[in-house]
C-alpha positions as CSV (number, residue, x, y, z in Angstrom):
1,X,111.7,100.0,137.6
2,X,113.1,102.0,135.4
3,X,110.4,102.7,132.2
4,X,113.0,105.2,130.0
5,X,113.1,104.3,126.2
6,X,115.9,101.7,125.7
7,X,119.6,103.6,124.5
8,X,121.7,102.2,121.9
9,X,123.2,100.8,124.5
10,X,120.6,99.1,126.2
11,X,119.8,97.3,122.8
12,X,123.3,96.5,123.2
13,X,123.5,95.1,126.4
14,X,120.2,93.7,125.2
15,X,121.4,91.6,122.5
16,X,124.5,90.7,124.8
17,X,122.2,89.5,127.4
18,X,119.9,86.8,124.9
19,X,123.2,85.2,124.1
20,X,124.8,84.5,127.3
21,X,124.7,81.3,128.8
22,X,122.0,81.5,130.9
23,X,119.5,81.0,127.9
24,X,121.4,78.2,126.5
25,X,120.8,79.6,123.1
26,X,117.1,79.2,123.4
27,X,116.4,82.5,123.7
28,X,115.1,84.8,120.7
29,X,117.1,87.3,118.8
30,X,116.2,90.8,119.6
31,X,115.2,91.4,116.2
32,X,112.3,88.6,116.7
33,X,111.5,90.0,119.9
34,X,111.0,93.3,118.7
35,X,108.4,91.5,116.4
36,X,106.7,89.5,119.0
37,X,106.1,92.1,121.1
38,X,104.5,94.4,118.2
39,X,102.2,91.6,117.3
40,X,101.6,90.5,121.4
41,X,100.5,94.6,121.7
42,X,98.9,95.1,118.5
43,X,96.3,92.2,119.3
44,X,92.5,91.8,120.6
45,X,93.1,90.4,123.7
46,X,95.8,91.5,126.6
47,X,99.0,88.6,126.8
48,X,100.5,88.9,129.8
49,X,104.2,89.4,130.2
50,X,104.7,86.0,131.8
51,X,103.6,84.6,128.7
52,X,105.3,86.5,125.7
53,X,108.6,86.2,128.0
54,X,108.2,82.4,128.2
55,X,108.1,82.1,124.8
56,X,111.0,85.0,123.9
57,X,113.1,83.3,126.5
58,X,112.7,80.2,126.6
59,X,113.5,77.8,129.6
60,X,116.2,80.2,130.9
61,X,113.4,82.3,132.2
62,X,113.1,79.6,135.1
63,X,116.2,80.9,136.2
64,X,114.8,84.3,137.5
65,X,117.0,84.5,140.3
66,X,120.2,84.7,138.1
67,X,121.4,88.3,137.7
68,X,121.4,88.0,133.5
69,X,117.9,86.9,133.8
70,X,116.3,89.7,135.8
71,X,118.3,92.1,133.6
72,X,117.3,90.7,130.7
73,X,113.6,91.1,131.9
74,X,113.6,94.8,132.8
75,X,115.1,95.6,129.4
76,X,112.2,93.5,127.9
77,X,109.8,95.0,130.0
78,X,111.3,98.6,128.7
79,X,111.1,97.2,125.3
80,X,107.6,96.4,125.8
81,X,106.8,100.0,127.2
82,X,108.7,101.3,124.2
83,X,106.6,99.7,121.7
84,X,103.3,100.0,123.4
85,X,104.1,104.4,123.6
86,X,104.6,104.4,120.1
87,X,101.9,102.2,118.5
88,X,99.2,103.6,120.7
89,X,100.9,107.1,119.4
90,X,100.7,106.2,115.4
91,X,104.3,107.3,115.4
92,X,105.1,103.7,113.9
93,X,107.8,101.6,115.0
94,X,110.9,101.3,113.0
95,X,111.9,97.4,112.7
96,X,115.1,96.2,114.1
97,X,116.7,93.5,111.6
98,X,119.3,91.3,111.3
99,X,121.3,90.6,107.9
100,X,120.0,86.9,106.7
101,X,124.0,86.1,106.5
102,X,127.0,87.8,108.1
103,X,128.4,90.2,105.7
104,X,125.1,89.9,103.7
105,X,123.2,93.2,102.2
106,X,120.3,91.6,102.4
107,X,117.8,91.4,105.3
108,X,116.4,89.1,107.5
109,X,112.6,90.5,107.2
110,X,111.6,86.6,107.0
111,X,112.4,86.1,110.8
112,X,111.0,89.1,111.7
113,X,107.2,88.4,110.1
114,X,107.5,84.7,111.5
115,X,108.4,86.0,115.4
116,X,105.6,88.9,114.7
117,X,103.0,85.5,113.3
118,X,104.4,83.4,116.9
119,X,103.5,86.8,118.7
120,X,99.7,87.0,117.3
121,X,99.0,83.1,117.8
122,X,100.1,83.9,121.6
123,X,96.8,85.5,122.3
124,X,94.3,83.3,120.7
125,X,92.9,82.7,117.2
126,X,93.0,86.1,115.4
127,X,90.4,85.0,112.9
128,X,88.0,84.3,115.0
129,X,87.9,87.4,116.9
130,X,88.0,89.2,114.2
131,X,84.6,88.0,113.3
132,X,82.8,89.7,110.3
133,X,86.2,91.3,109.8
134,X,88.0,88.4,109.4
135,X,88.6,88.7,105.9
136,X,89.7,92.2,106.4
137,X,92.3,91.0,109.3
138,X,93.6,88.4,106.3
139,X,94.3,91.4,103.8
140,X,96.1,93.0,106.7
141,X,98.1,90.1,107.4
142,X,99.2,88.7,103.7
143,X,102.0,91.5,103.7
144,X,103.3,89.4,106.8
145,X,102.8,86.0,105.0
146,X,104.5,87.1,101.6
147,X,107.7,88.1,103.5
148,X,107.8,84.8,105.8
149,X,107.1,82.7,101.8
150,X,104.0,81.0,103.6
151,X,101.6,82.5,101.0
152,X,103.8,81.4,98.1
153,X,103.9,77.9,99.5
154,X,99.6,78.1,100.2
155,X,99.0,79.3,97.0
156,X,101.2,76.6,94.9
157,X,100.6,74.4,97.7
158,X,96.4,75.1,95.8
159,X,98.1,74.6,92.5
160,X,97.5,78.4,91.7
161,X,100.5,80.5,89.8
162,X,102.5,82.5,91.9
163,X,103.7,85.7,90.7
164,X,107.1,85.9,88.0
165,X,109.9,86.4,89.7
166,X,110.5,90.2,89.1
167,X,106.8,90.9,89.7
168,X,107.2,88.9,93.3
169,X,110.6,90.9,93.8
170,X,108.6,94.3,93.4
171,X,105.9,92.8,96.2
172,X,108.6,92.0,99.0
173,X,110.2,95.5,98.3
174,X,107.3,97.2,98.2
175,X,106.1,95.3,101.6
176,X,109.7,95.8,103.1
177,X,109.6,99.1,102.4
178,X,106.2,100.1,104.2
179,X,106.2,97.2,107.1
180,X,106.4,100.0,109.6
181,X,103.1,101.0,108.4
182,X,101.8,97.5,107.5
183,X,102.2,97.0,111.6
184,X,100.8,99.8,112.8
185,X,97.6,99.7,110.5
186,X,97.2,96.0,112.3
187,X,97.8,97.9,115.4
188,X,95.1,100.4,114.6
189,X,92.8,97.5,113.2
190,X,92.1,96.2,116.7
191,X,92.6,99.1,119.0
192,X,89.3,100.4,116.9
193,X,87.9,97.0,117.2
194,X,88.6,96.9,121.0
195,X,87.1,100.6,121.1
196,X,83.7,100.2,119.0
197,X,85.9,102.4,116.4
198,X,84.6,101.7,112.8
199,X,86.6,98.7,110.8
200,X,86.9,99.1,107.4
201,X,85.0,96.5,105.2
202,X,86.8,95.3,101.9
203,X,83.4,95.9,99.9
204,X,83.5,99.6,101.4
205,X,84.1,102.5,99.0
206,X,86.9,105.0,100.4
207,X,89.0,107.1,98.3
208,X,92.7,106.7,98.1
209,X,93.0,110.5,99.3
210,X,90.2,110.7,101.9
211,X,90.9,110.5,105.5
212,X,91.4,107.1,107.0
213,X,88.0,105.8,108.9
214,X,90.0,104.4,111.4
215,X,90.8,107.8,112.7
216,X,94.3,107.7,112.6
217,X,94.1,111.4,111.3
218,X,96.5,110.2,107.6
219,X,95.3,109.4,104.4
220,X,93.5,106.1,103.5
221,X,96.0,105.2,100.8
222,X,98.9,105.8,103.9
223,X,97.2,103.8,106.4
224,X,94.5,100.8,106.1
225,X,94.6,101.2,102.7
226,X,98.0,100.4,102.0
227,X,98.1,96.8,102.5
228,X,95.7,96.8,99.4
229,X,97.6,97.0,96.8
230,X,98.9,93.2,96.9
231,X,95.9,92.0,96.4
């Protein structure tokens, strides 16, 4: 199989591929896949690709024997690699994303947190591995939640007051702007967890400047610490 990063026109034949007929429009976009497979990589316990594929593709993946299918699979699998390489090499991963409408300036960074949340439920309750560090794993994930709207809905949902509307547009830029990051400080979160590496408590005193203690080799404020600064 061929395992070579995916060209501009793989992603092309990629995205061709997820809307042919074979996947009766069930399939993901390759924006949301790109997010899946982050989250599916990043986690605390290994999802295999029979799983993640199911859910990217939908029924159409029954129909393995068709040509589009097994195409679509090896790019995936590619894909996969792809991600996988540069996570485990804190090189980040830049996110692919859609415009919410055609013609629109604005991005879709909504459908990309909500495939990345589908892709962390696929391999069990994140929470409760996390353990002790589960309120750690929350801060991580808010970024997430605040760009898919479900913490604006839990927190009015509570009857809390959400942030004005400017202050709340400064939060989604910031988060939009630094989600490359935001993922790969989730990434790091449990490949130190996995490794007996040290997690960082909330209650821990670390200085903005100082090296991160997950050993990433960047600054705290550039790493773990960044996700701080919406709370």
């Amino acid at each position: 199989m061929n395992t070579l990063p995916l060209t501009e026109s793989d992603l092309d034949r990629l995205e061709e591929l997820l809307e042919c007929e074979a996947f009766a429009g069930e399939a993901f976009r390759l924006d949301e896949i790109q997010a899946l497979l982050c989250a599916v990589i990043s986690g605390p316990q290994p999802v295999m690709p029979g799983v993640w594929l199911a859910e990217a593709l939908g029924p159409g993946l029954e129909n393995a024997a068709a040509a589009e299918v097994a195409e679509t699979v090896e790019l995936l699998m590619r894909l996969n690699n792809e991600i996988a390489q540069s996570l485990l090499a804190d090189e980040t991963v830049a996110p692919l994303l859609y415009p919410v409408d055609e013609g629109s300036d604005l991005y879709d960074f909504a459908a990309w947190a909500d495939a990345y949340i589908v892709g962390a439920n696929l391999g069990g309750d994140w929470y409760e591995q996390a353990g002790k560090h589960a309120e750690d794993l929350s801060e991580l994930l808010e970024p997430l939640f605040l760009l898919n709207g479900m913490l604006k809905e839990d927190v009015e949902n509570s009857g809390e007051r959400w942030f004005a509307p400017a202050e709340e547009a400064r939060l989604i830029a910031d988060v939009q702007e630094n989600l490359p990051l935001i993922v790969q400080t989730l990434y790091n979160f449990w490949r130190n967890k996995r490794g007996g590496g040290k997690v960082v408590a909330a209650d821990e005193k670390v200085g903005r400047n100082d090296p991160c203690p997950c050993g990433s080799g960047k600054k705290y404020k550039a790493c773990c610490g960044s996700p701080s600064k919406l709370n």
